[in-house]
C-alpha positions in Angstrom: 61.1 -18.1 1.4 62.8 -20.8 3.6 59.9 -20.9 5.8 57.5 -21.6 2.9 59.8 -24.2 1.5 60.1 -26.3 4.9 56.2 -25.6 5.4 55.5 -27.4 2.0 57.9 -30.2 3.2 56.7 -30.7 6.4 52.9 -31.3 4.4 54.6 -33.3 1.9 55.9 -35.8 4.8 52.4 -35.8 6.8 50.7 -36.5 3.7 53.4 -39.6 3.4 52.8 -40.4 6.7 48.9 -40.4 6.4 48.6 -42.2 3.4 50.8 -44.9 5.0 48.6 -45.2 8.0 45.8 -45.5 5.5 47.3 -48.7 4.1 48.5 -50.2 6.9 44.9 -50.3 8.1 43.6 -51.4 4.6 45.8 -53.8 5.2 45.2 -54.8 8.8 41.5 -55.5 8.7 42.2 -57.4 5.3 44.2 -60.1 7.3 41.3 -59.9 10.2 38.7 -60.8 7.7 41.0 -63.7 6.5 41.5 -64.9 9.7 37.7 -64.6 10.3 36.7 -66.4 7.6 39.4 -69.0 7.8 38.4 -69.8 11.7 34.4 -70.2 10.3 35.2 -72.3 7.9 37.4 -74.4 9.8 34.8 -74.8 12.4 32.5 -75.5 9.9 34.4 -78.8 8.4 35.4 -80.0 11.7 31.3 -79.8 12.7 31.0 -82.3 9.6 33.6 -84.5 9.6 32.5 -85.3 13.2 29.1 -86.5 11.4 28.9 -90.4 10.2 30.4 -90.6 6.8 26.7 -91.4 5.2 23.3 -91.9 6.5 23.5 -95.6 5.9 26.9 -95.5 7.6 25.8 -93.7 10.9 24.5 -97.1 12.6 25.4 -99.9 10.4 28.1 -101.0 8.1 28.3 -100.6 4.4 30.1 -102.9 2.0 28.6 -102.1 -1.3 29.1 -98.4 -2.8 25.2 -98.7 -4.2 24.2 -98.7 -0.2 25.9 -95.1 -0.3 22.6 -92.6 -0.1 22.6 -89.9 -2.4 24.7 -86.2 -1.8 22.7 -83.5 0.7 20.4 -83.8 3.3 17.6 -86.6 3.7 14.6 -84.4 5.5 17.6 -83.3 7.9 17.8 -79.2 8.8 20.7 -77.6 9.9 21.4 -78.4 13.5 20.1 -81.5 12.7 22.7 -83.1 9.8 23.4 -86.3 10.9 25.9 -87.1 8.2 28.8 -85.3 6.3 27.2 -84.8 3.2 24.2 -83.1 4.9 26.3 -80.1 4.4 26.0 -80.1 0.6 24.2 -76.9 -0.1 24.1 -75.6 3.1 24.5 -72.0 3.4 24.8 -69.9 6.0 25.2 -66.0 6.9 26.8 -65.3 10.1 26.1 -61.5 10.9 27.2 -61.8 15.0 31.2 -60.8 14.5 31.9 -57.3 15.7 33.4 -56.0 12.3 32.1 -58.2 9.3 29.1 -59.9 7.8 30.3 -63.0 6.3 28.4 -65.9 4.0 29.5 -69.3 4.1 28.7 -72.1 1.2 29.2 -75.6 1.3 29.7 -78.1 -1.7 30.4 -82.0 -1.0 30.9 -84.2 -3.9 32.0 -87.9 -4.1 35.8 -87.6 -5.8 38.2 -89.8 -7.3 39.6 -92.2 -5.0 43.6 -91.8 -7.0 43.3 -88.0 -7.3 41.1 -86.0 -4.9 40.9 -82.8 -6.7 39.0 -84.3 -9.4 35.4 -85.3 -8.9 33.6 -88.2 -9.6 30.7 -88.8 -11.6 29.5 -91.7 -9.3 29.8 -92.8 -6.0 32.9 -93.5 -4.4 34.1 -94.3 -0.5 35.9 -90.9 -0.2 33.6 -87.5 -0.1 35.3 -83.7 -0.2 33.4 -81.1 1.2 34.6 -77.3 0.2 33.7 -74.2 1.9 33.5 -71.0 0.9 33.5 -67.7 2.9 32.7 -64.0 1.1 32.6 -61.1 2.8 31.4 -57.9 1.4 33.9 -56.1 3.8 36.6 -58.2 2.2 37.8 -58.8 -1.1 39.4 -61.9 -0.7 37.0 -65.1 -1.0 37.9 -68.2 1.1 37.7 -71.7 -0.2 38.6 -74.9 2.1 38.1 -78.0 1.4 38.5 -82.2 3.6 38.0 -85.4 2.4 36.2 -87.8 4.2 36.6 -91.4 3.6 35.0 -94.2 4.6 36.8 -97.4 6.4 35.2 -100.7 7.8 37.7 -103.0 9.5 36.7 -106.3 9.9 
């Protein structure tokens, strides 16, 4: 009767023990998927705010917030963007990490120049672009976002 007794608690324990490996791995690729999708999107903005601030801006100097061209590409494709909001609408699926498929989204909107999270209905010198990464491994959804503004010094 002992012998059945420490048999049932010696299962009892490894069944503990399991389950907490089970987790801890859960767990574990949950933080490498975050990190994943943090680093891709962080290359991503970093990739545009290297771009000129507009198209009209990449050679010549603006004064007047009409010169401003409009949000997204202008005939540009992706290596091409020459310009930070080139990246409005741009998606991409990056399928060449060992352990993940991930999709990144971008959005770039002209915001208010006193408050940044809220976006403006017409143009303005400062542009935010947010990216999101999903992963159907993950089920976490990352969502960055920089402001770009626009300075000329004379």
């Amino acid at each position: 009767m002992l012998t059945i007794g420490a048999m049932m608690l010696l299962s009892l324990v490894l069944l503990r023990v399991n389950s907490g490996f089970l987790s801890t791995n859960t767990v574990l690729m949950e933080t490498k998927f975050g990190v994943l999708g943090v680093s891709l999107a962080t290359s991503v903005m970093e990739e545009a705010s290297g771009k000129a601030f507009d198209e009209h801006t990449d050679s010549n100097t603006v004064t007047d917030l009409n010169d401003l061209s409009s949000l997204g590409p202008d005939g540009e494709v992706y290596p091409n963007f020459d310009d930070f909001d080139d990246y409005d609408g741009y998606e991409k699926i990056v399928d060449t990490m060992p352990s993940a498929i991930f999709q990144i989204s971008c959005k770039v909107d002209y915001v208010n120049t006193s408050n940044p999270d809220v976006v403006s209905g017409s143009k303005t010198w400062n542009k935010k672009l947010t990216v999101t990464v999903t992963s159907p491994s993950s089920q976490d959804t990352i969502r960055m976002s920089t402001i770009y503004s626009y300075f000329y010094y004379r």
